[in-house]
Every structure is written in structure tokens, then in C-alpha cells.
C-alpha positions as CSV (number, residue, x, y, z in Angstrom):
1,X,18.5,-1.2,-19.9
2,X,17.2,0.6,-16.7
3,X,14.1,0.7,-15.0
4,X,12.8,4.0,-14.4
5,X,9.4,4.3,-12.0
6,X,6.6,7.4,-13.1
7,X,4.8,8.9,-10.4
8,X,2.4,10.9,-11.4
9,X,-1.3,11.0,-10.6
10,X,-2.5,11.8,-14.6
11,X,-2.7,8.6,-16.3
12,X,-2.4,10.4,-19.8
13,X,1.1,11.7,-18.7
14,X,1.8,8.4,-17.5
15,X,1.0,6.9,-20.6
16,X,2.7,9.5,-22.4
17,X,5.7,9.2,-20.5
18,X,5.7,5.1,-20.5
19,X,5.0,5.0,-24.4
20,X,8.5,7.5,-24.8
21,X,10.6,5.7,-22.6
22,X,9.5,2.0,-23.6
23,X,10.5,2.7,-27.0
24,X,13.8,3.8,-26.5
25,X,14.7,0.5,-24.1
26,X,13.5,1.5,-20.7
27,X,11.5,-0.9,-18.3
28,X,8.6,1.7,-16.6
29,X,6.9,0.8,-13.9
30,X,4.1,3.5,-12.4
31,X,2.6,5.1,-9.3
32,X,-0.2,7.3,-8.9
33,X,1.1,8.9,-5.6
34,X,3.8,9.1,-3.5
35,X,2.6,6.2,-1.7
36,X,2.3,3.9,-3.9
37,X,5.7,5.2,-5.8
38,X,7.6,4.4,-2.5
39,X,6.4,0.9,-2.1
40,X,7.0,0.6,-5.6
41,X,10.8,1.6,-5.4
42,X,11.1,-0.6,-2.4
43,X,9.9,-3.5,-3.9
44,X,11.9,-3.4,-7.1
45,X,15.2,-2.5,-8.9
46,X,14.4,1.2,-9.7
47,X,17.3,2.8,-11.7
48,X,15.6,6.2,-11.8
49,X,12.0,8.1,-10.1
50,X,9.9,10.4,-12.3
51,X,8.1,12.2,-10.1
52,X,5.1,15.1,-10.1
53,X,4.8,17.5,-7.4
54,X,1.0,18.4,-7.1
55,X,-0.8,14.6,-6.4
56,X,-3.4,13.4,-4.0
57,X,-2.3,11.4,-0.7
58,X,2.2,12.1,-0.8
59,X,3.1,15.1,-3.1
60,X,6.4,15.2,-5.0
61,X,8.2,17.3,-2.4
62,X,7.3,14.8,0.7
63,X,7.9,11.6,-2.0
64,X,11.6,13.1,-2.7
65,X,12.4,13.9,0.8
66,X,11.4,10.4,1.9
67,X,13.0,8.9,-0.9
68,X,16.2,10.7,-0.7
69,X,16.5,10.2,3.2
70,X,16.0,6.2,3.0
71,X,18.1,5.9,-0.4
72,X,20.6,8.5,-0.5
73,X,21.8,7.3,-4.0
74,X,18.4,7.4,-5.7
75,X,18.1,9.4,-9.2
76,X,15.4,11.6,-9.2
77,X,13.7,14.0,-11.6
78,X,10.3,16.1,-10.9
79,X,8.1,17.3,-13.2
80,X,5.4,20.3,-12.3
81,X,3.1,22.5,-14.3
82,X,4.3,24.9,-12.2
83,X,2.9,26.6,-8.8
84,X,5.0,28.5,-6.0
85,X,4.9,27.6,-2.3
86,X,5.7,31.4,-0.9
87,X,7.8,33.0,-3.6
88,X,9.9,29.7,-4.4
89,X,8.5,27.7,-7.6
90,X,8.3,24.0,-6.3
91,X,10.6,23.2,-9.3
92,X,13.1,24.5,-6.9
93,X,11.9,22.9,-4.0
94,X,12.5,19.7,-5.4
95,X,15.7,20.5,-6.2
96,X,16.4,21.8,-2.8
97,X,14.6,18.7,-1.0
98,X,16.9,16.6,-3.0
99,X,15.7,16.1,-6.8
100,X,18.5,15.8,-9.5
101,X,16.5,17.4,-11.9
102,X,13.5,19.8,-12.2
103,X,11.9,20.3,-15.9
104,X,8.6,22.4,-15.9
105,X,5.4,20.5,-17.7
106,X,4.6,21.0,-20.6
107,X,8.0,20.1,-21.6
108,X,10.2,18.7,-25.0
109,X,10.1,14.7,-25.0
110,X,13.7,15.7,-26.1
111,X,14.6,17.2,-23.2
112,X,13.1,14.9,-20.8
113,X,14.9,11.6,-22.5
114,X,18.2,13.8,-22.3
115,X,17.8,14.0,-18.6
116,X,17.0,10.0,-18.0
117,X,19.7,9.3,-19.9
118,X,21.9,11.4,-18.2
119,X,20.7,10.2,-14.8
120,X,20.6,6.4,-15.9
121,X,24.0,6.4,-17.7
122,X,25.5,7.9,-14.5
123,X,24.1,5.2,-12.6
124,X,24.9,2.4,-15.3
125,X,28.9,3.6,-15.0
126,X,29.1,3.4,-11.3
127,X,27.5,-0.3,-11.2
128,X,29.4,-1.0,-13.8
129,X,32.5,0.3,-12.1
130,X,31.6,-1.6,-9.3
131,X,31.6,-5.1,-10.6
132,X,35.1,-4.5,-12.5
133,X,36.2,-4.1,-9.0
């Protein structure tokens, strides 16, 4: 099953989030920042980031763009309670600094597993396409 990393700085969400993925198969491993998240994906076989916007030390926004320009095939999905950086929502600046999905907190468990599936089943094809090379 894949291996999805949480980066969020609220360990209750990160709980939540761990709790609802282990369950249905996952392996989670967790950040509290962008800077930890990144060494974290570096140093291990991340299928798919979680990530939140608003944290101490590397926000979201900074954490995908980094992410994105050093692994251009990374999944990614932010979460956010919301917030707007001018009059864009940083929902869409995720998506426009590179995040596959954006999904507003709070949000429906149901939607959120619909999305790492989606991400992680994408990802599970072309690896497996790969090796049947």
C-alpha cells in the first residue's frame, strides 16, 4: 500500500488524519513543518504529501514549491482552514504553486480518502507500468 507523509503543525489533525488513513492500508509518516516534511520526503519512499498551509518555520505554499521544483513527480494535496493572500484564497495558491489538490478544512473524511486514493492509485499504475516494461 502507499506511504503518504502529513504535514501539518496540529497534532490533533495529525492524529486524525493518521488514524483514517492507517485503517484503510496506508503507511503515514508525519511532519510538523515544512522543514521537517522535506527531510522526511527525502529520506523515505513517500507515495503522496498532505500538506497545511498556515505552519510555523516552511508554510504549505513554500513546502510545495520546494517540493515540486526538486521532485517534479510528487503527489500533493493541501489542506487550509482557509485565509486569502490579496484576494486569492491560498487553496488556490497551492494549486497554482503546484498542489494536485486543494480541499478546505474542515472537510468530509470521505472526501479527503477519495482524493489519496485518487493520487496514490495514479501513482500505483504508473510504477506498475513501469516494471511490466
Amino acid at each position: 500500500m502507499a506511504r503518504v507523509l502529513i504535514i501539518d503543525d496540529e497534532e490533533q489533525i495529525r492524529e486524525v488524519l493518521r488514524t483514517v488513513l492507517e485503517r484503510v492500508g496506508y503507511e503515514v509518516s508525519e511532519a510538523s513543518n515544512g522543514v521537517e516534511g522535506i527531510q522526511i520526503y527525502r529520506e523515505h519512499d513517500i507515495d503522496l504529501v498532505v500538506t497545511d498551509i498556515i505552519m510555523p518555520e516552511k508554510g504549505g505554499i513554500d513546502t510545495i514549491m520546494d517540493l515540486r521544483r526538486d521532485y517534479p513527480d510528487v503527489k500533493i494535496i493541501a489542506v487550509s482552514g482557509g485565509g486569502m493572500c490579496g484576494d486569492v484564497s491560498y487553496l488556490d495558491m497551492a494549486i497554482g504553486v503546484g498542489a494536485d489538490r486543494a480541499i478546505g478544512k474542515p472537510f468530509v473524511l470521505d472526501e479527503f480518502l477519495e482524493a489519496v486514493t485518487e493520487l496514490t492509485e495514479t501513482n500505483e499504475t504508473v510504477n506498475q507500468g513501469a516494471l511490466e516494461e
